[in-house]
DSSP file (Angstrom, degrees, kcal/mol; ACC not computed):
  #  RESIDUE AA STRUCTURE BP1 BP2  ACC     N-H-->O    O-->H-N    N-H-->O    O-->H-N    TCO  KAPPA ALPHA  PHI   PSI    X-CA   Y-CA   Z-CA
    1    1 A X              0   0    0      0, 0.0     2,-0.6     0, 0.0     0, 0.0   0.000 360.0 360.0 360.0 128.7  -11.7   -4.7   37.5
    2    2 A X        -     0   0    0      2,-0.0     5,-0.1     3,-0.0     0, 0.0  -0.837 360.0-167.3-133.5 105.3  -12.8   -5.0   33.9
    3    3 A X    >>  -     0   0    0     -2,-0.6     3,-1.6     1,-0.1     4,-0.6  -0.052  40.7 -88.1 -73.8 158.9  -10.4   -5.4   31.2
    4    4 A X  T 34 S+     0   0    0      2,-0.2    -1,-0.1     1,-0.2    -2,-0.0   0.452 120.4  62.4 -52.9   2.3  -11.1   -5.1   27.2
    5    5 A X  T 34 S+     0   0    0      1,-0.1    -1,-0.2     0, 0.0    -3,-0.0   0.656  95.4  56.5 -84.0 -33.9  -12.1   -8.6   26.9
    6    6 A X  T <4 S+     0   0    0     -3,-1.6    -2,-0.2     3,-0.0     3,-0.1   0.681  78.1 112.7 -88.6 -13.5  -14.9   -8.2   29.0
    7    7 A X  S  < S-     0   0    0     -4,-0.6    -4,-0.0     1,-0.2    -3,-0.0  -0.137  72.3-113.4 -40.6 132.5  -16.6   -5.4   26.9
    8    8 A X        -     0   0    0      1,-0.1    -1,-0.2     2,-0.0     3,-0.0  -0.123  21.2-119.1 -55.1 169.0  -19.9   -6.5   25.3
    9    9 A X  S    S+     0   0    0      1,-0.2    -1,-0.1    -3,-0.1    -2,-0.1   0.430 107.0  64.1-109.1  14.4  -19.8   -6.6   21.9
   10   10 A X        +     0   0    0      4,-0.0    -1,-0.2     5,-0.0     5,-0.1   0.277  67.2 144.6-101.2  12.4  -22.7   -3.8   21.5
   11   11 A X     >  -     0   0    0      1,-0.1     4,-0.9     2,-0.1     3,-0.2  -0.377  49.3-144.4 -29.0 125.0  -20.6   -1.7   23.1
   12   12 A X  H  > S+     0   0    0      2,-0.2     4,-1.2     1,-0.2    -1,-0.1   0.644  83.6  41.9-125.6 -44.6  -21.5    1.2   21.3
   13   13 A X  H  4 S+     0   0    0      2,-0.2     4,-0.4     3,-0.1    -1,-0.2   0.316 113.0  55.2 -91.2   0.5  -18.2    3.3   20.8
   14   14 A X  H  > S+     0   0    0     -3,-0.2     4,-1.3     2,-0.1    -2,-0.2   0.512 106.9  48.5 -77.5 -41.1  -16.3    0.4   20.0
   15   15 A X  H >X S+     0   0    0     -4,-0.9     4,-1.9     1,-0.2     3,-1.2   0.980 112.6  50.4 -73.7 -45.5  -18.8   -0.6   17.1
   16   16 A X  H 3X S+     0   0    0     -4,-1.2     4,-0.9     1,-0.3    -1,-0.2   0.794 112.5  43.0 -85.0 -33.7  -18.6    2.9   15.8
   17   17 A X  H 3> S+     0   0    0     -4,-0.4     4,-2.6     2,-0.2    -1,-0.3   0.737 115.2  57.6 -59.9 -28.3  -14.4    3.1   15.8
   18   18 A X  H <X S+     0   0    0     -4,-1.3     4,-3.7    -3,-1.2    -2,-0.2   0.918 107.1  43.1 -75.7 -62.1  -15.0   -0.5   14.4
   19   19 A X  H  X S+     0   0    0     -4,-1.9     4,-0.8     2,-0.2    -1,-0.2   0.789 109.3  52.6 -22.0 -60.3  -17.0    0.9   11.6
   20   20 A X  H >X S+     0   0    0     -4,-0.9     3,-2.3     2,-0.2     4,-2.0   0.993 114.1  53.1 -76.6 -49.5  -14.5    4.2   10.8
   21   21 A X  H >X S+     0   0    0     -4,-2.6     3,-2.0     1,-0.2     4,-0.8   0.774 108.1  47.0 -30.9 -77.2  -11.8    1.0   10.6
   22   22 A X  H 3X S+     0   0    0     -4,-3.7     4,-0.7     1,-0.3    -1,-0.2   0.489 115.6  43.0 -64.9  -8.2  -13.8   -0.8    8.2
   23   23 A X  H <X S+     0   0    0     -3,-2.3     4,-2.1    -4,-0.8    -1,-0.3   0.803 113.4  55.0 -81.1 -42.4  -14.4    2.3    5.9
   24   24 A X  H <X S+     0   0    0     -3,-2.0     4,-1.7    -4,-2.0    -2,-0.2   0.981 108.1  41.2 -61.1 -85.0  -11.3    3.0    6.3
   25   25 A X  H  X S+     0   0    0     -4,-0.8     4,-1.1     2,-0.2    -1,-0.2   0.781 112.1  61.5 -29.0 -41.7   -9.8   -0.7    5.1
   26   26 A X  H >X S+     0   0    0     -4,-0.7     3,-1.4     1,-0.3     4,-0.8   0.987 107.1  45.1 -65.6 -63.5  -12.6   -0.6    2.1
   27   27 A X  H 3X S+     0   0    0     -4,-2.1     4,-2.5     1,-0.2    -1,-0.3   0.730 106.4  54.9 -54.0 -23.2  -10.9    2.5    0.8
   28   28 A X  H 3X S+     0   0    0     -4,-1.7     4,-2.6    -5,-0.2    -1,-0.2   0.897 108.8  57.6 -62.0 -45.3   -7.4    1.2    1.1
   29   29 A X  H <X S+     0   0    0     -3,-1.4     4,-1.1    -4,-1.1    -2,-0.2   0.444 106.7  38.7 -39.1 -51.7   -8.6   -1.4   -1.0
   30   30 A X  H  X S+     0   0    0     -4,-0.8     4,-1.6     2,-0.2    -1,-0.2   0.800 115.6  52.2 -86.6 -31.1   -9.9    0.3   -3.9
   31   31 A X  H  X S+     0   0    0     -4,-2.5     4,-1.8     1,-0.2     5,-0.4   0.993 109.3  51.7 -69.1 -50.0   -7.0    2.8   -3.9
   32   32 A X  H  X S+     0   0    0     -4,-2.6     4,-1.8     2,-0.2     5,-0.4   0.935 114.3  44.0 -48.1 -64.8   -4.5   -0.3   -3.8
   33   33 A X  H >X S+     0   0    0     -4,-1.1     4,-2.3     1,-0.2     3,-1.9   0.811 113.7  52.4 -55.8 -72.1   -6.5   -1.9   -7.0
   34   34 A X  H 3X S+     0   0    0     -4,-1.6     4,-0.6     1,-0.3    -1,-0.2   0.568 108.5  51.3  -7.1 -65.4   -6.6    1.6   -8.6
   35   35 A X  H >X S+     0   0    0     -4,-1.8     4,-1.8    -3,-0.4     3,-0.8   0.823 112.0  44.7 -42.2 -54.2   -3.0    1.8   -8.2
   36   36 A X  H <X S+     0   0    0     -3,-1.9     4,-1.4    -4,-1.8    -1,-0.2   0.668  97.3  67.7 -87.0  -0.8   -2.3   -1.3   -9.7
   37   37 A X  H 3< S+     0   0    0     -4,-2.3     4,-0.4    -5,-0.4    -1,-0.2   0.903 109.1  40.5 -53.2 -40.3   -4.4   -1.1  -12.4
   38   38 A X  H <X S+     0   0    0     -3,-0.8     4,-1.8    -4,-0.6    -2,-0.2   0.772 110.6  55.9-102.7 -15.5   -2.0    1.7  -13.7
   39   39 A X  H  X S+     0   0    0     -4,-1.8     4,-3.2     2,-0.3    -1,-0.2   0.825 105.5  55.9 -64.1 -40.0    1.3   -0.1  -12.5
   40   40 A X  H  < S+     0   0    0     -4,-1.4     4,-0.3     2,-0.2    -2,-0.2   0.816 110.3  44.9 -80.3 -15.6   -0.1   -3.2  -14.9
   41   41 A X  H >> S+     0   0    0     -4,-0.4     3,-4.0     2,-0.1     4,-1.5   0.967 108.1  59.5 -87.9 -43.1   -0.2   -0.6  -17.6
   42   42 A X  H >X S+     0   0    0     -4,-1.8     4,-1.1     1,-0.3     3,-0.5   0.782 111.6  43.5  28.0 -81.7    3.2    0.5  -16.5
   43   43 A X  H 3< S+     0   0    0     -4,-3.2     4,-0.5     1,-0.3    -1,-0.3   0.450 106.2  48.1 -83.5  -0.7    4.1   -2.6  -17.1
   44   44 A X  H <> S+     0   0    0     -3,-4.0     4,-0.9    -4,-0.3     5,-0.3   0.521 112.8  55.3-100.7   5.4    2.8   -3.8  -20.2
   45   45 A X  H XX S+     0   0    0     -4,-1.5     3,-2.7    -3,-0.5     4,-1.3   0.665 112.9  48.1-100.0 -99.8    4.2    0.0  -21.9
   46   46 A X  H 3<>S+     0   0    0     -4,-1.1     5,-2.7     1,-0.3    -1,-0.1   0.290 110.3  47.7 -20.3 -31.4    7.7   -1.1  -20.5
   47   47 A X  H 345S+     0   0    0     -2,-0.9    -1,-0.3    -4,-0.5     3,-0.3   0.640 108.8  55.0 -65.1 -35.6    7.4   -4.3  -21.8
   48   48 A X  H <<5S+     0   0    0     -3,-2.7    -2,-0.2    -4,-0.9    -3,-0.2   0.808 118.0  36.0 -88.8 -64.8    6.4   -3.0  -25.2
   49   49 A X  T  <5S-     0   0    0     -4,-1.3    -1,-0.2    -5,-0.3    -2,-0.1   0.325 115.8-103.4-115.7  58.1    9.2   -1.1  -25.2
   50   50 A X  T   5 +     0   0    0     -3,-0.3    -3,-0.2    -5,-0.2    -1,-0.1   0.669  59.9 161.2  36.3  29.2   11.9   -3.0  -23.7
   51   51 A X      < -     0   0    0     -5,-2.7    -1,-0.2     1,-0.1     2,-0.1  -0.193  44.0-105.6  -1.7 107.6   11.8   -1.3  -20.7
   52   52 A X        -     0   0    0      1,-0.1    -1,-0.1    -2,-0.1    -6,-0.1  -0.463  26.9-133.2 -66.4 146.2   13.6   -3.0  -17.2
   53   53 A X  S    S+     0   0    0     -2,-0.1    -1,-0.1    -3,-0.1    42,-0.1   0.900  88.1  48.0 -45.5 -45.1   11.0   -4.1  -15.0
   54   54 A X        -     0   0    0     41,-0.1     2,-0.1    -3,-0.0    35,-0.0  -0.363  61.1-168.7-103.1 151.9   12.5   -2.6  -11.9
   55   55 A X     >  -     0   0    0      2,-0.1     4,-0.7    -2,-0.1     5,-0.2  -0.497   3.7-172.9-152.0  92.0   13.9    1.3  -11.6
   56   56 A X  T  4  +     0   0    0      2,-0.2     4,-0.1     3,-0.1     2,-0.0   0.481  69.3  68.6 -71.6   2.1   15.6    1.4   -8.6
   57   57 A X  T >4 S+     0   0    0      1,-0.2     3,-3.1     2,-0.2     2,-0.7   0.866 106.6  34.6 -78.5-112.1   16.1    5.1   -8.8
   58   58 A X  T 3> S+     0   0    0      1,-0.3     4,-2.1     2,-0.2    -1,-0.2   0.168 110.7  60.1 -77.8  24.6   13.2    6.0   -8.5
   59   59 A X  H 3X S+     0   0    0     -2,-0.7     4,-1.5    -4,-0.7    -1,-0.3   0.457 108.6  49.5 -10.7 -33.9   12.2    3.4   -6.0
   60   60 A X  H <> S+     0   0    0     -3,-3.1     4,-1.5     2,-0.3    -2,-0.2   0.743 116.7  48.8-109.8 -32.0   14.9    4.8   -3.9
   61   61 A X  H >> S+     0   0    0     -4,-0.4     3,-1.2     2,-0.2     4,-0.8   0.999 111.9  44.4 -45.8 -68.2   12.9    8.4   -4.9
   62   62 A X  H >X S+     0   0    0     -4,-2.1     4,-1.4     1,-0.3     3,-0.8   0.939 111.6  49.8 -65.0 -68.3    9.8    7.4   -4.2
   63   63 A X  H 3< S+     0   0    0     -4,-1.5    -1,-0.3     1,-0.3    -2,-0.2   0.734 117.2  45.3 -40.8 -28.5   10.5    5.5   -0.5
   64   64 A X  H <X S+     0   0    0     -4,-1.5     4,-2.3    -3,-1.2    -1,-0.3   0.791 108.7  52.8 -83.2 -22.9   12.3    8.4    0.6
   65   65 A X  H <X S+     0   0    0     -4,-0.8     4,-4.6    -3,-0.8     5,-0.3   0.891 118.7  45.2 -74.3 -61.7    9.5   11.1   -0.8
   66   66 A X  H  < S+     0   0    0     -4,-1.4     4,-0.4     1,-0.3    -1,-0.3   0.428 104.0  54.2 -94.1  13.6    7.3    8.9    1.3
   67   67 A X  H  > S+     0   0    0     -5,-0.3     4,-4.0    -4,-0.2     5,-0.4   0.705 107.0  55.5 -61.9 -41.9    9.1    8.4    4.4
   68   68 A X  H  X S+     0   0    0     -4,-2.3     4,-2.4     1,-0.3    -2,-0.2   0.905 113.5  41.5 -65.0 -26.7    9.3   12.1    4.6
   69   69 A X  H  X S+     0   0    0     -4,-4.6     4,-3.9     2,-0.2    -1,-0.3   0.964 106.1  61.1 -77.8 -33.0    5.3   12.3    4.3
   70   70 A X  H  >>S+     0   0    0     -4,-0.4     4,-1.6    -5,-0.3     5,-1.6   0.939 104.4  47.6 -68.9 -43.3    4.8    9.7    6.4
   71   71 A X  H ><5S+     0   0    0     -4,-4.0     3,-0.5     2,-0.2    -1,-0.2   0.980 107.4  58.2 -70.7 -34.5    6.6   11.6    9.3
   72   72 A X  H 3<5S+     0   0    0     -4,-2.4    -2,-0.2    -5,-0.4    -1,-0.2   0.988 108.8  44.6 -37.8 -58.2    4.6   14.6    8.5
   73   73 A X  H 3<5S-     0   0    0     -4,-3.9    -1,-0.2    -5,-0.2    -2,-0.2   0.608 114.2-121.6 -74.3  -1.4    1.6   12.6    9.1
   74   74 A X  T <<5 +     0   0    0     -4,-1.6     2,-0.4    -3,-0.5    -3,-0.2   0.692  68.1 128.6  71.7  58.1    3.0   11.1   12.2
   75   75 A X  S   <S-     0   0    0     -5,-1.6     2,-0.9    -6,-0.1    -1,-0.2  -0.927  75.1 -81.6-134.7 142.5    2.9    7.6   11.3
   76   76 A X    >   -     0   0    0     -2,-0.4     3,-2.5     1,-0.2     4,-0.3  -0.248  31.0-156.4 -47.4  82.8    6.1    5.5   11.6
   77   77 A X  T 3> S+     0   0    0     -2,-0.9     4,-1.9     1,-0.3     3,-0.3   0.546  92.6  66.9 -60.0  -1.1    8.5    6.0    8.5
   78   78 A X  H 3> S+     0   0    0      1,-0.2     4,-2.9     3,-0.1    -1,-0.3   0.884 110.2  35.3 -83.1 -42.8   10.0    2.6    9.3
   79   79 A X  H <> S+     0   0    0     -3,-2.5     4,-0.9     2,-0.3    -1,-0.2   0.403 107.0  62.0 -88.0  14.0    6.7    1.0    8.3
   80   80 A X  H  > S+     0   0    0     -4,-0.3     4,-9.8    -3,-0.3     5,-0.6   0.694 107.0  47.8 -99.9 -53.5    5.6    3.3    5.5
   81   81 A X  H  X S+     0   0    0     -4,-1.9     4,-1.9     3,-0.1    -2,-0.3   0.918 116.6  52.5 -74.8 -10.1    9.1    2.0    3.4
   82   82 A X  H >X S+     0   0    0     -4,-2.9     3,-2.7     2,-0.2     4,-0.8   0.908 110.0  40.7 -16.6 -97.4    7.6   -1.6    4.6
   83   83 A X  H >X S+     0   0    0     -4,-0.9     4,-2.8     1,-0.3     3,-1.0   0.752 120.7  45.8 -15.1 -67.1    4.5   -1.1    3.3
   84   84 A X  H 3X S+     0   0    0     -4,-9.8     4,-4.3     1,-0.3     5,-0.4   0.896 105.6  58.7 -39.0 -46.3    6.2    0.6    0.2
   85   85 A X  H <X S+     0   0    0     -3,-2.7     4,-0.9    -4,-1.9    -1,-0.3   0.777 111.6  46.3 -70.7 -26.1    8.7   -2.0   -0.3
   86   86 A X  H <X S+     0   0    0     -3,-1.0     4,-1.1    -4,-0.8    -1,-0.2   0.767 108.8  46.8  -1.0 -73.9    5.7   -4.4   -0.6
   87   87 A X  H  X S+     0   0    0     -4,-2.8     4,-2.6    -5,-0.2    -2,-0.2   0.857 112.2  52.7 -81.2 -39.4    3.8   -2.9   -2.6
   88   88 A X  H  X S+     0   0    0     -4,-4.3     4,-1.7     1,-0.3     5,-0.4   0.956 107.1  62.8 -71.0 -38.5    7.1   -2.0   -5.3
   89   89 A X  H  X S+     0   0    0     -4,-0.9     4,-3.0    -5,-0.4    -1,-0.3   0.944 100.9  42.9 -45.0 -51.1    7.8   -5.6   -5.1
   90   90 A X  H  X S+     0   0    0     -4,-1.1     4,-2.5     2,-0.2    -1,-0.2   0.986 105.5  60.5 -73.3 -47.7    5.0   -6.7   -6.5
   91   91 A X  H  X S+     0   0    0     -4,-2.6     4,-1.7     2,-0.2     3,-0.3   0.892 108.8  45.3   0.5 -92.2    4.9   -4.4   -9.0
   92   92 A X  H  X S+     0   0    0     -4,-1.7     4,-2.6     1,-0.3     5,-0.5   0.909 111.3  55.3 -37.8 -59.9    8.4   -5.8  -10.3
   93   93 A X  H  X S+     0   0    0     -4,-3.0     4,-1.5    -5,-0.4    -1,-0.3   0.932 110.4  40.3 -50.0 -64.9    7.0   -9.0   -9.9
   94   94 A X  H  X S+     0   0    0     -4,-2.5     4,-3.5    -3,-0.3     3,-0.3   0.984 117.2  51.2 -53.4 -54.1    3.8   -8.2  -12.2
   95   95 A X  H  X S+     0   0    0     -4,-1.7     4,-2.1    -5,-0.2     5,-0.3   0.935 108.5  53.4 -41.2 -48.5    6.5   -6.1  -14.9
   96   96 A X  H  X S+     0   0    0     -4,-2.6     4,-1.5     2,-0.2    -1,-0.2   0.827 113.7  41.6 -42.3 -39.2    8.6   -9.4  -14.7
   97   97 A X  H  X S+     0   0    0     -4,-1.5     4,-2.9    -5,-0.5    -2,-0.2   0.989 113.5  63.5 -42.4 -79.8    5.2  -11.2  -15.8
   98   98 A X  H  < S+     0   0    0     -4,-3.5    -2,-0.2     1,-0.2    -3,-0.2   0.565 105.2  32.0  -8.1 -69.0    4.9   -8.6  -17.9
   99   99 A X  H  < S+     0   0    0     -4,-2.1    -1,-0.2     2,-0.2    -2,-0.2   0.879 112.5  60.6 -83.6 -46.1    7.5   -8.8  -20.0
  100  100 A X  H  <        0   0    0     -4,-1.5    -2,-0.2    -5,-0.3    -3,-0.1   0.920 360.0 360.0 -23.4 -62.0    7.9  -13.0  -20.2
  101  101 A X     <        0   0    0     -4,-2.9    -1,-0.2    -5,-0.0    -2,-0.2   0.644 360.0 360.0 -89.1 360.0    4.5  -13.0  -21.5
């Protein structure tokens, strides 16, 4: 009986799912900087014009906008507003920054 442990690791269809993952991650990667590239202008325009950091409205939009896609794509809307709720945190957290400095 030969479990997933015991697989070489030149396993050959395992390297190549290994692969689409790590293309996969790379891209996540850039789009997340992208994205906050335009959130840190975001936040210095808000700052600039006295702007609250935070807009829980559309926060509230956008996590619900993107639960509904995330069940479209059939990925687990409980972990999408995670993710989201994450990602808007830090956000606030850089607009808070933002405005101090």
């Amino acid at each position: 009986m030969s479990n997933a442990a015991d697989q070489p690791a030149d396993d050959p269809q395992l390297a190549a799912f290994r692969r689409s993952i790590d293309n996969i991650d790379a891209a996540l990667i850039h789009i997340l900087a992208e994205r906050f590239r335009i959130t840190q202008a975001v936040g210095q325009y808000k700052a600039k014009t006295a702007l609250p950091p935070a807009d829980p409205d559309r926060e509230q939009k956008q996590i619900a906008r993107l639960r509904a896609l995330a069940e479209e794509a059939q990925l687990d809307p409980e972990f999408s507003e995670k993710f989201l709720r994450f990602i808007i945190d830090e956000v606030i957290r850089h607009h808070e920054r933002a405005r101090r400095d």
